[in-house]
Backbone as CSV, one residue per row, in Angstrom:
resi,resn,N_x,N_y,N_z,CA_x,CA_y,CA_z,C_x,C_y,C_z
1,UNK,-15.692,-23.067,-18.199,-16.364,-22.664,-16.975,-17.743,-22.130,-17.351
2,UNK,-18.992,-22.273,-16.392,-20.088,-21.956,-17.121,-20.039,-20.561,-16.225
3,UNK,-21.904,-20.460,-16.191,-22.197,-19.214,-15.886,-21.851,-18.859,-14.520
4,UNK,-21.689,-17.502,-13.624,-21.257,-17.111,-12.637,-22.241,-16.174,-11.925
5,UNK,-22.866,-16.546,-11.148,-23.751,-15.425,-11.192,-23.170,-14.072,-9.519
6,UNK,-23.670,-13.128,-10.256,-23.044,-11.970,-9.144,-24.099,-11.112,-8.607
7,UNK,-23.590,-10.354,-8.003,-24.875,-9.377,-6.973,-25.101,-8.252,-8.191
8,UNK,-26.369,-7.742,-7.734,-26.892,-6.645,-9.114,-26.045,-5.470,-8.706
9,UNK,-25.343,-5.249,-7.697,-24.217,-4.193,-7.002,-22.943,-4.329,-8.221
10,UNK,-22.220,-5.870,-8.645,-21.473,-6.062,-9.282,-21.670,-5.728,-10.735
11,UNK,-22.711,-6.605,-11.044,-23.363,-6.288,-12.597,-23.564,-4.927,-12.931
12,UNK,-24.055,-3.756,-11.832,-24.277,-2.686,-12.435,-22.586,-2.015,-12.366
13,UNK,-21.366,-2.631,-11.568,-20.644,-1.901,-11.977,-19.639,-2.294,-13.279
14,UNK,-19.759,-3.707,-13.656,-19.945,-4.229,-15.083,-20.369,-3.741,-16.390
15,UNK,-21.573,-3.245,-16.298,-22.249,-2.468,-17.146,-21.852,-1.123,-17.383
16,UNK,-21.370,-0.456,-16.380,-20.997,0.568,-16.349,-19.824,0.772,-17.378
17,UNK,-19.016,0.256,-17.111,-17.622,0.007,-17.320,-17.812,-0.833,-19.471
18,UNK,-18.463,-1.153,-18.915,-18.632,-1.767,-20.435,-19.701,-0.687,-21.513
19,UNK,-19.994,0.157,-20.959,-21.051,0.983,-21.463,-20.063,1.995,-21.653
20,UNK,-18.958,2.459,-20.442,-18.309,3.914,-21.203,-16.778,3.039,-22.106
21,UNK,-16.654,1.940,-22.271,-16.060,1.571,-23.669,-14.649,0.783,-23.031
22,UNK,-14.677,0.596,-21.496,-13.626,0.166,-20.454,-13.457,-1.221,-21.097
23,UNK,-14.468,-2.101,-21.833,-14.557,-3.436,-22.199,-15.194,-3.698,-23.470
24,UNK,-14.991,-4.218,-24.588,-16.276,-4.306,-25.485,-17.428,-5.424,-25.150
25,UNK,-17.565,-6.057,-24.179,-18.565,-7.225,-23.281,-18.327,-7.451,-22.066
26,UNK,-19.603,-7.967,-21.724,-19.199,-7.870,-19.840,-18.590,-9.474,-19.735
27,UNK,-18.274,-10.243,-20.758,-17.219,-11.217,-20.272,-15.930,-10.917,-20.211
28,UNK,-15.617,-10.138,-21.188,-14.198,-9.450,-21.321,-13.737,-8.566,-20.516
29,UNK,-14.755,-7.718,-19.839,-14.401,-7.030,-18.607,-14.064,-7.737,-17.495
30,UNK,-14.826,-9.031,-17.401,-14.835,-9.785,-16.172,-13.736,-10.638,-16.144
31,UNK,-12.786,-10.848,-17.628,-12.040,-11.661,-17.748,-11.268,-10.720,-17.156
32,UNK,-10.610,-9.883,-17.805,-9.733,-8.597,-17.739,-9.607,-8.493,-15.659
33,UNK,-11.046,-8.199,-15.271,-10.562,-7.675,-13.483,-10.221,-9.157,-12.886
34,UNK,-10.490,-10.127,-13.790,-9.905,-11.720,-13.158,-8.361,-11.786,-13.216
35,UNK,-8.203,-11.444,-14.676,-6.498,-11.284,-14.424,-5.715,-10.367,-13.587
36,UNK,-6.138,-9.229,-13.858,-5.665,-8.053,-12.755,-5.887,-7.926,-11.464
37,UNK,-6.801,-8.784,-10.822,-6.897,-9.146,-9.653,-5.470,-10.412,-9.179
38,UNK,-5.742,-11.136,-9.957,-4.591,-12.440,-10.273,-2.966,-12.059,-9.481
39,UNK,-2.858,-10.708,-10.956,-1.430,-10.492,-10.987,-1.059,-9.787,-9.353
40,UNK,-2.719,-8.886,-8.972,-2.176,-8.002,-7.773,-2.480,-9.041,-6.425
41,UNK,-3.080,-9.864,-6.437,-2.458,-11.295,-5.392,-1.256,-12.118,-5.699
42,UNK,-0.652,-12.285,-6.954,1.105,-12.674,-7.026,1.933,-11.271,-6.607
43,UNK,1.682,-10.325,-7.059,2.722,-8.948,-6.823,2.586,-9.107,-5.340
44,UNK,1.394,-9.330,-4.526,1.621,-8.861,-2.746,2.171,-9.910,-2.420
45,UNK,1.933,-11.169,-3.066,2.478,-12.237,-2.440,4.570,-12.101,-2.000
46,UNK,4.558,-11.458,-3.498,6.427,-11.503,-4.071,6.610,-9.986,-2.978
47,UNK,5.798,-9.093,-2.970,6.056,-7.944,-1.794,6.413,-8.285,-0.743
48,UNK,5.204,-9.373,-0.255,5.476,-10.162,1.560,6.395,-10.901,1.457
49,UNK,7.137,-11.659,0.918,8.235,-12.183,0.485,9.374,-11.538,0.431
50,UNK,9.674,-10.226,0.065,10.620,-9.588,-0.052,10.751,-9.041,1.046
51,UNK,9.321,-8.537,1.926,9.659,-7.992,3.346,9.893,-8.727,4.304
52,UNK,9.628,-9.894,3.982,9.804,-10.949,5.008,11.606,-11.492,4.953
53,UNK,11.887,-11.243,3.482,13.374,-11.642,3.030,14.255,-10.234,3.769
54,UNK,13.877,-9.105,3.557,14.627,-7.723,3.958,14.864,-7.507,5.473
55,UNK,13.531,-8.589,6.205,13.736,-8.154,8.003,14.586,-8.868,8.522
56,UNK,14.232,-10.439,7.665,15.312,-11.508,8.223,16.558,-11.072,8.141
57,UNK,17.144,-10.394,7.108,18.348,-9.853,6.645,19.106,-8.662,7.927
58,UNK,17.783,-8.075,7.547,17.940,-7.102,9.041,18.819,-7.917,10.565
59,UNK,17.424,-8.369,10.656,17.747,-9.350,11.909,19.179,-10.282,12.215
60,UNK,20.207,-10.604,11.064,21.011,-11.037,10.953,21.780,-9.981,10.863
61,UNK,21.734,-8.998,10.469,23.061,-7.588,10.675,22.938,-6.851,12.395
62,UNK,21.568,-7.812,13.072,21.776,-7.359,14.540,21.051,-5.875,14.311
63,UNK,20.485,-5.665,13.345,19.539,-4.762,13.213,17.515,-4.718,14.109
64,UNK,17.660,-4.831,15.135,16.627,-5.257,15.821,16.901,-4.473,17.635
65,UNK,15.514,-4.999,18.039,15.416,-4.413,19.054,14.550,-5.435,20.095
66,UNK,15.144,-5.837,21.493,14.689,-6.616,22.254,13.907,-6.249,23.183
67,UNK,12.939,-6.397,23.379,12.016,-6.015,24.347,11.727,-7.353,25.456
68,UNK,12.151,-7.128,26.553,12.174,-8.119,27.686,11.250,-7.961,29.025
69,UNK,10.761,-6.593,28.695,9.367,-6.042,29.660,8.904,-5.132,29.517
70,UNK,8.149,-4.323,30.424,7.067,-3.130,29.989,8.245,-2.267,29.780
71,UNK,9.210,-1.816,30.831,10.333,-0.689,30.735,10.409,-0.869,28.984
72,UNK,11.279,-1.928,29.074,12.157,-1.928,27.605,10.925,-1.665,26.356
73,UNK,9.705,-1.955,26.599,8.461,-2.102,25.399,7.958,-0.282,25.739
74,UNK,8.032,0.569,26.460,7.813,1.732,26.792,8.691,2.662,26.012
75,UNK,10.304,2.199,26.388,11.275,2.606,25.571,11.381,2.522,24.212
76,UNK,10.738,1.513,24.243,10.955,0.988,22.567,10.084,2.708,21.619
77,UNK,8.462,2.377,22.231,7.465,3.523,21.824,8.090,4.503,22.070
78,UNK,8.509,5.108,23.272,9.011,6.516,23.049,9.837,6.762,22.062
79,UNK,10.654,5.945,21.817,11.623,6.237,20.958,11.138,5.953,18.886
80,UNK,9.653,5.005,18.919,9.341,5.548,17.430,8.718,6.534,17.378
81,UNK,8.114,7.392,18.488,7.096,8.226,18.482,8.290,9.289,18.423
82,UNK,9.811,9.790,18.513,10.279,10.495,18.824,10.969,10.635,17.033
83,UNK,11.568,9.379,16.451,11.154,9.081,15.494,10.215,9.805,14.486
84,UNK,8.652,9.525,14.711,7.896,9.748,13.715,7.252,11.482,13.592
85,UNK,7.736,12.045,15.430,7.764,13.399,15.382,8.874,13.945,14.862
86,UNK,10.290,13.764,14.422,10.885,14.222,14.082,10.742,13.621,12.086
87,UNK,10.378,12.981,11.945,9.996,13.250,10.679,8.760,13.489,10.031
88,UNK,7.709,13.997,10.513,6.270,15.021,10.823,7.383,15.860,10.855
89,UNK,8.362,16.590,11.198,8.663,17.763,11.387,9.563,18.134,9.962
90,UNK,10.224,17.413,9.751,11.299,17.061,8.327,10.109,17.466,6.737
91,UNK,8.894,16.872,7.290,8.276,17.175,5.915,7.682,18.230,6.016
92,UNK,6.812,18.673,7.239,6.610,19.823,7.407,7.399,20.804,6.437
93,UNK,8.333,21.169,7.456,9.680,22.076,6.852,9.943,21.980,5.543
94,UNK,10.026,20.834,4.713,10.124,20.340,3.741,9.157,21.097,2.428
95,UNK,7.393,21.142,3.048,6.367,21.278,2.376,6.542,22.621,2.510
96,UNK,6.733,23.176,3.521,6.503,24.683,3.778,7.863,25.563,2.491
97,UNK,8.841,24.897,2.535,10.207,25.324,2.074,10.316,25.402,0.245
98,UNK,8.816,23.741,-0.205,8.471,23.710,-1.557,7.741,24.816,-1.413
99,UNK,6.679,25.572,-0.995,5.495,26.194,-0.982,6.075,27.549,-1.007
100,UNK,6.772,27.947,-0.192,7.421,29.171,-0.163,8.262,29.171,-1.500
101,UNK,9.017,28.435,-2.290,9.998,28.242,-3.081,8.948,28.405,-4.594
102,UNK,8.139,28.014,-4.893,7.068,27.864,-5.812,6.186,29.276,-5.760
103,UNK,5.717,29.926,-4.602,5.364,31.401,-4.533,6.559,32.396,-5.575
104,UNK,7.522,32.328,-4.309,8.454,33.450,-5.292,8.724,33.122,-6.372
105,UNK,8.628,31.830,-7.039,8.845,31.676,-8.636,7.839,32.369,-9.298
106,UNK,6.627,32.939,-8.866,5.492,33.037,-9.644,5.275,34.536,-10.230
């Protein structure tokens, strides 16, 4: 593959990185965020895959919820918002219970 050329935004953060010792050349750096970019577009790919494998699964244990109009799509929200306030409240309690627990150790 020949040359590649990039924005002076990229190159200076190239340089950077190769200057405090992150790379010994800015091809080897560039090789290096090519692969690690690589692997973290296969890892999300095998992620969306697995969530896509875990809902279907769901969906077959009748684990789901039908929404057939505004009522039932209203219901639906009240009930994650009732949900996500009661666990806002779980960690709360939770944080407050580490915080207090970590004082009197001290």
């Amino acid at each position: 593959m020949g040359a590649v050329r990039v924005s002076d935004e990229v190159k200076g953060i190239v340089d950077r990185h190769v200057a405090a010792g992150s790379a010994s050349t800015d091809e080897a750096f560039v090789e290096q965020a090519v692969r690690l970019y690589a692997e973290y577009l296969e890892d999300n790919e095998a992620e969306l895959i697995s969530a896509a494998e875990e809902g279907l699964e769901a969906v077959r244990r009748g684990e789901y919820t039908t929404i057939g109009d505004p009522a039932d799509a209203a219901a639906f929200w009240d009930g994650v918002w009732i949900d996500a306030l009661q666990i806002s409240a779980q960690q709360r309690r939770d944080r407050s219970s580490n915080e207090n627990g970590s004082k009197s150790d001290s």
